[in-house]
N, C-alpha and C positions, 0 to 999 in steps of 0.2 A: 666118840662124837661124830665120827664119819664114816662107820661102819653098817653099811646096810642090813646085817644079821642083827645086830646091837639094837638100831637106834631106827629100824627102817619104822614103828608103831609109836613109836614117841613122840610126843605131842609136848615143846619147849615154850612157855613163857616168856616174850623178848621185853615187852612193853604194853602198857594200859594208857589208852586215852578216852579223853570224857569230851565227846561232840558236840556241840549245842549250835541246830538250826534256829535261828532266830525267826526267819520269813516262817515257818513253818508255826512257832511260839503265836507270832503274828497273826497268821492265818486263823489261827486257834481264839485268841483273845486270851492267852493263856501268859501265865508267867513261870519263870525257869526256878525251884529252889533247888539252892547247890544241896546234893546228899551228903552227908556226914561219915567221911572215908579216914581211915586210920595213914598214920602217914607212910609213906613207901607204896601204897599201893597203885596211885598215876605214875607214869614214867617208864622210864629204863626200869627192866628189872635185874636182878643178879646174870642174870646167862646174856642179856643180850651183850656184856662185853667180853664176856665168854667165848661167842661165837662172834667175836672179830666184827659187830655190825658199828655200824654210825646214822645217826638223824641226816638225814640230809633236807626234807622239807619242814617238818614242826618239832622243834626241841622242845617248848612246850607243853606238856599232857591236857591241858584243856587249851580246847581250840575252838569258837565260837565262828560261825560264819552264817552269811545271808542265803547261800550258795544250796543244792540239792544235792550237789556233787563234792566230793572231796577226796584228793588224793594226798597221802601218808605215803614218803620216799625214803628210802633206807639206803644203804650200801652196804656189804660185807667185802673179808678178803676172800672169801671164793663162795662157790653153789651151793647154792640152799636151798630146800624146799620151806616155802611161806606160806600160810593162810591166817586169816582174819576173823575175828567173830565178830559181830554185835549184838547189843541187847538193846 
C-alpha cells in the first residue's frame, strides 16, 4: 500500500459524493431529481479506512450548496497522493 513499484499506477476509491449546485439549478429554471443509487455507493468507501483517512469537512455524501466553489477536506496518518473526478 506504500510501495512505489506496487502501487505507484493504482488508482484507490476512498469516497463518492453527490454535489448539488442550487444557484446554478436556479439559474437554469431547472429542478434536481435525486438518481437512483444502490446503497454503499455515496460515502466512505471500503479503503478510505484502510488508508488511515478521516472526513474532516463533509461527513455527509450529498452535499447541496448555493456556492460555485467547494471544498472536500480529508486528513490521513501520513502522505498520500489524492485526485478527484467529477462527472
Amino acid at each position: 500500500m506504500n510501495d512505489p513499484d506496487v502501487d505507484a499506477g493504482a488508482i484507490y476509491r476512498v469516497a463518492q459524493y453527490l454535489i448539488v449546485c442550487t444557484s446554478t439549478l436556479a439559474a437554469t429554471s431547472s429542478t434536481f431529481l435525486m438518481p437512483t443509487l444502490p446503497p454503499g455507493f455515496l460515502g466512505r468507501q471500503p479503503n478510505f479506512h484502510k488508508f488511515g483517512l478521516q472526513c474532516v469537512s463533509h461527513e455527509d455524501p450529498y452535499v447541496t450548496t448555493t456556492s460555485d466553489e467547494l471544498e472536500v477536506s480529508g486528513s490521513g496518518s501520513n502522505r498520500k497522493k489524492v485526485a478527484y473526478s467529477s462527472l
